[in-house]
Backbone as numpy.savetxt, mean C-alpha at the origin, in Angstrom:
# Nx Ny Nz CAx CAy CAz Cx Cy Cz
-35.79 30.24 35.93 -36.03 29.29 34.86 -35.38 29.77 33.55
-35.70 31.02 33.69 -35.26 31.68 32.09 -33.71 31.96 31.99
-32.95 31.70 33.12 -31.51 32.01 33.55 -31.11 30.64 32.99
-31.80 29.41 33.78 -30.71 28.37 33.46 -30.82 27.71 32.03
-31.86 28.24 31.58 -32.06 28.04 29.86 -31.26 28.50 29.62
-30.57 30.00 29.54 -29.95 30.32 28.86 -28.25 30.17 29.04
-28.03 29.79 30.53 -26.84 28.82 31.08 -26.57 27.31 30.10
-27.42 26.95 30.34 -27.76 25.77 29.37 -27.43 25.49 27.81
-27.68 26.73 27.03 -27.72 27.33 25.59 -26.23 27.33 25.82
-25.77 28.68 26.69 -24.58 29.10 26.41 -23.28 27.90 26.77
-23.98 26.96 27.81 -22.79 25.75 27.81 -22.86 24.94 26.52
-24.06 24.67 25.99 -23.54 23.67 24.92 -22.74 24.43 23.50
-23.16 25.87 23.69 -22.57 26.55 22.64 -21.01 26.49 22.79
-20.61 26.57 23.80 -18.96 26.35 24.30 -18.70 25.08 23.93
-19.72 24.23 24.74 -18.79 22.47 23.77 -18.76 22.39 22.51
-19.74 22.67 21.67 -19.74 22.49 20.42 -18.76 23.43 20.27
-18.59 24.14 20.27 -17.28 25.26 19.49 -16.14 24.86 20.18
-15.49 24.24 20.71 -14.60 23.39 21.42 -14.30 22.18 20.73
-15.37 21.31 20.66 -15.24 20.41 19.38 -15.02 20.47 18.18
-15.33 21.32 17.82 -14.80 22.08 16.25 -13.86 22.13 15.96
-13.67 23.12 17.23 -11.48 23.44 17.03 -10.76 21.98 17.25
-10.84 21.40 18.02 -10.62 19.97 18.24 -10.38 19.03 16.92
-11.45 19.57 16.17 -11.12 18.22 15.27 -10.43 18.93 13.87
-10.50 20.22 13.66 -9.93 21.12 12.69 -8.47 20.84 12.78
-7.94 21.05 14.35 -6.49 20.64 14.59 -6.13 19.32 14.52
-7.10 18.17 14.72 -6.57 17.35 14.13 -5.78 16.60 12.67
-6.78 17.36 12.04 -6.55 17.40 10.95 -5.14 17.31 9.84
-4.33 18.37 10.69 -3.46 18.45 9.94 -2.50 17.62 9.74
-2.27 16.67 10.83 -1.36 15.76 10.31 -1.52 14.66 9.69
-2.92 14.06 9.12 -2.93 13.26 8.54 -2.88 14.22 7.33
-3.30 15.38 6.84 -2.93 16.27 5.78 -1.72 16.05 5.04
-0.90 16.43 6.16 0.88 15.92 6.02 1.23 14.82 5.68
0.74 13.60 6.52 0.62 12.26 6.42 0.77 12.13 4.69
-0.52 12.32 4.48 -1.09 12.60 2.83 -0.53 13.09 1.94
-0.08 14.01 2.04 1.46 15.00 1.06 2.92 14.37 1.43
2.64 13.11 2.14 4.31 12.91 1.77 4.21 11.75 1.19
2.86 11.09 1.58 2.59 9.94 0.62 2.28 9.99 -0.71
1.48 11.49 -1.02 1.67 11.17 -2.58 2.83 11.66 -3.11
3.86 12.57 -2.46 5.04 13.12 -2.94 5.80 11.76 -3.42
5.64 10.95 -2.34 6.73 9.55 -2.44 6.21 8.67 -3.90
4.82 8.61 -3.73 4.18 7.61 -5.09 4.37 8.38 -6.53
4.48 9.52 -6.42 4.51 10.81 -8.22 6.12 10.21 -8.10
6.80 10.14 -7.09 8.16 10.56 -7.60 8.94 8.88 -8.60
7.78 7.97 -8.32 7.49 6.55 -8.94 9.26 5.85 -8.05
9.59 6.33 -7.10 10.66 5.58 -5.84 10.04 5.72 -5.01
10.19 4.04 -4.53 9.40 3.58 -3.16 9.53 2.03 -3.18
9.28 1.69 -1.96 9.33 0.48 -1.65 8.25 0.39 -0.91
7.85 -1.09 -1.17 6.75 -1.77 -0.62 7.04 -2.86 0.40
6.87 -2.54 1.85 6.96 -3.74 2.95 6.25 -4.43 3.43
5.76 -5.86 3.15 5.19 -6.79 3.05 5.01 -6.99 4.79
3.88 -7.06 5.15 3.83 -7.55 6.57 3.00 -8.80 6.72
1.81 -9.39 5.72 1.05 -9.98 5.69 1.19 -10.67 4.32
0.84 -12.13 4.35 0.43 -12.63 2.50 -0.85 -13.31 2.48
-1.49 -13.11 1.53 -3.07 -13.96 1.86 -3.10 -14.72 0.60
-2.27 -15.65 0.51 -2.21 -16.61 -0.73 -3.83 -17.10 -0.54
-3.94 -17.15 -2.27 -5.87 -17.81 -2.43 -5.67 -19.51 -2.14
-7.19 -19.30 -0.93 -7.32 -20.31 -0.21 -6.68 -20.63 0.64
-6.01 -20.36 1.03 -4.98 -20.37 2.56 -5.51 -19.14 3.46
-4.75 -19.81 4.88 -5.11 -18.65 5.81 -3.73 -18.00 5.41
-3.96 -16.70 5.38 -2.71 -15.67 5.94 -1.82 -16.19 6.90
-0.59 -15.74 6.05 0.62 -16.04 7.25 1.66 -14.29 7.48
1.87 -14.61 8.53 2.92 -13.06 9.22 4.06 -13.01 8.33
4.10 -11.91 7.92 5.47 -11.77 7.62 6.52 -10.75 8.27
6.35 -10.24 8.89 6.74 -8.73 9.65 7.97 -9.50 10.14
9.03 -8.67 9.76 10.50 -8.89 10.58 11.24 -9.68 9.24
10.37 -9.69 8.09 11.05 -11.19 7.04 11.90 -10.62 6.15
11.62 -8.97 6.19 12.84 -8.21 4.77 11.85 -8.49 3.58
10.89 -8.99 3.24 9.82 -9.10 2.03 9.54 -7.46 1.37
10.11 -7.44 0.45 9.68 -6.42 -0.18 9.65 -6.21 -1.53
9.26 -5.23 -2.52 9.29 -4.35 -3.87 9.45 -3.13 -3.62
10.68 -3.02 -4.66 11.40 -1.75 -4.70 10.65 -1.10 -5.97
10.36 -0.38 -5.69 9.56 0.37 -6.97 10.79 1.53 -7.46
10.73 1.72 -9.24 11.49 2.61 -9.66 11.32 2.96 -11.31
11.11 3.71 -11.55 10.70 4.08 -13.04 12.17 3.24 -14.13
13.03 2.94 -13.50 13.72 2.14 -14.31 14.18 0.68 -14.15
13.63 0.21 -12.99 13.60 -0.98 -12.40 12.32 -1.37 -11.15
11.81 -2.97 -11.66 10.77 -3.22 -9.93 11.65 -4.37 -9.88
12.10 -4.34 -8.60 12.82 -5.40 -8.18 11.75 -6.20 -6.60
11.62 -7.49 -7.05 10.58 -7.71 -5.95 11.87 -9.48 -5.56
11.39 -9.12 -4.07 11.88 -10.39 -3.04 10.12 -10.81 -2.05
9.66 -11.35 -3.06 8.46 -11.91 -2.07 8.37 -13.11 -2.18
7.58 -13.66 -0.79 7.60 -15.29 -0.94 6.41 -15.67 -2.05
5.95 -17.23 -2.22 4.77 -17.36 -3.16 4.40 -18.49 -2.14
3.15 -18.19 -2.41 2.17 -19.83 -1.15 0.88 -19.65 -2.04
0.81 -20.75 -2.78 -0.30 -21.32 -3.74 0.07 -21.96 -4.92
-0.85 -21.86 -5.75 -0.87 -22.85 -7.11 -0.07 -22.64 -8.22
1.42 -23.43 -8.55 1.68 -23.09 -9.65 0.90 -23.67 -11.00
1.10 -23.03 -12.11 0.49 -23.46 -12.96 1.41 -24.17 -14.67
2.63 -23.64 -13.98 3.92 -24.50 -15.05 5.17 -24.38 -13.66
6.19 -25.21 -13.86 6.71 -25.19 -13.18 8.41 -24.93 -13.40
9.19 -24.17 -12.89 10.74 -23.86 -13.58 11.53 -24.81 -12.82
12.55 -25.06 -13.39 13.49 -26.17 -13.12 14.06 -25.90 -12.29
14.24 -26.44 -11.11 15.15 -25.69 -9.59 14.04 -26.09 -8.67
14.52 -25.47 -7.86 14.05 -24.92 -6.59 13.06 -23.84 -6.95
11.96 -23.68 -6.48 11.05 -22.77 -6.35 11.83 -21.21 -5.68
11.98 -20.20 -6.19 12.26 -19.03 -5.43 11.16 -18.18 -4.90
9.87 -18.58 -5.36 9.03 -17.38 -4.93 8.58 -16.45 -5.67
8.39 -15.49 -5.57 8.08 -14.09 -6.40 8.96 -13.26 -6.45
9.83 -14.04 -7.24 11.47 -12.88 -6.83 11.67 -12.55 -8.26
11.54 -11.41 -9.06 11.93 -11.13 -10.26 12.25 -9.87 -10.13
13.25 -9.26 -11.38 13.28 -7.67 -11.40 13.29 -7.74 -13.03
12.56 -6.59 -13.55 12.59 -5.86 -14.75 12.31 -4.58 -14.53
12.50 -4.04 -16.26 12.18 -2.70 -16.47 10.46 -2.60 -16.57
10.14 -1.96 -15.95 8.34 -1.98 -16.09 7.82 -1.41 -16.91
7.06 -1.70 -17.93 6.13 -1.16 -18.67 4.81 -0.76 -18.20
4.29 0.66 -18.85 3.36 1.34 -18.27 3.50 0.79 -17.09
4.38 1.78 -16.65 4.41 2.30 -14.90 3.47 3.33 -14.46
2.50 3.25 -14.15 1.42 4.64 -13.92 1.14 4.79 -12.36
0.79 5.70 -11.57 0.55 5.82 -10.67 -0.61 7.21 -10.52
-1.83 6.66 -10.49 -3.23 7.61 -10.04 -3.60 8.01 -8.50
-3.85 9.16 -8.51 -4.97 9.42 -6.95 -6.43 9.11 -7.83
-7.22 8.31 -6.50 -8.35 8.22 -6.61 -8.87 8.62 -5.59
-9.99 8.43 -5.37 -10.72 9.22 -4.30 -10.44 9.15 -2.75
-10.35 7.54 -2.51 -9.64 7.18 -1.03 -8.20 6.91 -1.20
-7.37 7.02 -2.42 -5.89 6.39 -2.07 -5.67 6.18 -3.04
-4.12 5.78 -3.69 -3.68 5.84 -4.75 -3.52 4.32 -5.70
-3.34 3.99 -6.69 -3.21 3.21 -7.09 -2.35 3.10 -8.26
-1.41 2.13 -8.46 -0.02 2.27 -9.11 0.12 1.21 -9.95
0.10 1.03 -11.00 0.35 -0.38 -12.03 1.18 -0.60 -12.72
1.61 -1.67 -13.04 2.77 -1.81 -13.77 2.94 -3.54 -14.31
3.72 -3.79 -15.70 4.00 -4.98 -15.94 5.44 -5.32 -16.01
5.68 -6.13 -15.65 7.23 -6.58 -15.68 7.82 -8.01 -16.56
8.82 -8.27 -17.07 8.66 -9.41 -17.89 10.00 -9.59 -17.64
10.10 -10.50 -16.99 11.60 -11.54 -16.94 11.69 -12.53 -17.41
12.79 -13.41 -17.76 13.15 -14.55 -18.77 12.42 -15.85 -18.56
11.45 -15.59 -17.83 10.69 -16.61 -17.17 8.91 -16.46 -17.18
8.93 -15.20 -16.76 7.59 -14.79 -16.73 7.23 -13.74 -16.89
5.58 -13.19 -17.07 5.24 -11.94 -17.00 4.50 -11.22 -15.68
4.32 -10.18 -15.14 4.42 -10.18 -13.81 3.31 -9.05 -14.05
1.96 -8.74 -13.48 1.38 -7.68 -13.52 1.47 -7.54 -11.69
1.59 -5.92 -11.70 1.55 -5.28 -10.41 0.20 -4.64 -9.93
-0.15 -4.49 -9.15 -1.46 -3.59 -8.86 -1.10 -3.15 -6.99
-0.85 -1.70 -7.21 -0.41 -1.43 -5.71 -1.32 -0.54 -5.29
-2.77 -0.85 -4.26 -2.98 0.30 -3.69 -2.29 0.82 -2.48
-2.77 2.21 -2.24 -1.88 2.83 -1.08 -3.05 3.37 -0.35
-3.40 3.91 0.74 -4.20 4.83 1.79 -2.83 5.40 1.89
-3.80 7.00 2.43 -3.19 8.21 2.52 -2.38 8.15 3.88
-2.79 6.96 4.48 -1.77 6.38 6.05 -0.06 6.20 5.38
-0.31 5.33 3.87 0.82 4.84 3.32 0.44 2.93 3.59
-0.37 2.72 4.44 -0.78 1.49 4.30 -1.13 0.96 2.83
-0.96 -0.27 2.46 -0.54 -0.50 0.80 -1.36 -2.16 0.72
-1.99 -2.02 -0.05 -2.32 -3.71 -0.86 -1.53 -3.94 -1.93
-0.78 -5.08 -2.13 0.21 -5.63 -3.36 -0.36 -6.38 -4.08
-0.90 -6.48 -5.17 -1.34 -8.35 -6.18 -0.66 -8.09 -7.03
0.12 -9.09 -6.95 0.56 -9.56 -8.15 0.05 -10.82 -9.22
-0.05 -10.99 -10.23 -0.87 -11.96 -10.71 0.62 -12.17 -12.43
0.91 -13.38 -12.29 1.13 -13.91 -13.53 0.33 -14.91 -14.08
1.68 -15.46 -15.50 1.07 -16.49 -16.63 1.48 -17.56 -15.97
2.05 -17.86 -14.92 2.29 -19.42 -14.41 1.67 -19.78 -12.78
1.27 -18.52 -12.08 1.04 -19.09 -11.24 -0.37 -18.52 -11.00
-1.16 -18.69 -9.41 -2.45 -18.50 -9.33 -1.59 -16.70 -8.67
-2.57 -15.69 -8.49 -2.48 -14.11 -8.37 -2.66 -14.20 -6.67
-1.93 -13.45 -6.03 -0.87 -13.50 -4.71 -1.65 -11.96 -4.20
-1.86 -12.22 -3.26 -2.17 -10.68 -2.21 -1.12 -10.19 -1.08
-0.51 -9.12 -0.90 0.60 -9.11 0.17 -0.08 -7.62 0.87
-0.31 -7.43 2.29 -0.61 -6.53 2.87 0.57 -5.48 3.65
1.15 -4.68 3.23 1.96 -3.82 4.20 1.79 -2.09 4.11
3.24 -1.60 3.84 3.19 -0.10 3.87 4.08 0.19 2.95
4.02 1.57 2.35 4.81 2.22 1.47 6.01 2.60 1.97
7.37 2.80 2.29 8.42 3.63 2.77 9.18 3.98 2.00
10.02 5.18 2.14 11.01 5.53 1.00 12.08 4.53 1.04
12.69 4.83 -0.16 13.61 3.71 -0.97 14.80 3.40 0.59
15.56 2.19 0.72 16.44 2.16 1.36 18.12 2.37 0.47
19.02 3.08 1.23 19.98 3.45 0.29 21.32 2.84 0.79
């Protein structure tokens, strides 16, 4: 009796210390994961790839495969995104979407506790453009953009380095 108690003890002491190491080694590559994502967001170059848009009040539509993106850059945001919702003045033409580039004012980029978050305003001959980019330490990214003419736009994708 007093044998397989202590058979008993000494097996779960092996799993548990087995599990330990197990998840210690996991560890490290989302570590990595994490240090190249904030290396990429400090260095304020990056691009943002749009896979999802959740215009307000609409269902979400796919975007994956569409080239939708923002180029992020301390001396230029150049954005090619679509728009699906409410304008609120309207420009003469054809509708392009959410396609503007300027120089950004207060460009900032913070770690917070789960993931980073990056802001910025942009002002082209047309409009003013506020940015709000979160990131997870995956590099998975939320986009809103919100101006003075239209209703504020949600785009779901990932962070990647700049294309050259």
């Amino acid at each position: 009796m007093k044998r397989t108690i202590f058979l008993m003890t000494l097996l779960l002491c092996f799993v548990l210390g087995n599990a330990q190491n197990t998840s210690s080694t996991s560890q490290v590559a989302p570590d990595a994961e994490q240090s190249a994502i904030e290396t990429l967001l400090t260095s304020k170059n990056f691009e943002f790839v749009a896979n999802t848009v959740l215009p307000l009040g609409q269902p979400p539509k796919n975007l994956v495969g569409s080239d939708y993106s923002v180029t992020f850059s301390p001396e230029m945001i150049v954005s090619n995104m679509p728009y699906y919702g409410r304008a609120y003045r309207t420009l003469m033409g054809r509708d392009k979407g959410m396609r503007f580039k300027g120089a950004p004012e207060n460009f900032t980029v913070a770690a917070e506790d789960n993931n980073y978050k990056a802001h910025a305003t942009v002002e082209d001959e047309n409009d003013s453009y506020s940015i709000l980019l979160t990131v997870e330490h995956s590099g998975i990214a939320t986009l809103t953009i919100s101006s003075n003419g239209r209703e504020s736009i949600e785009y779901h994708g990932e962070v990647v380095s700049v294309k050259n």
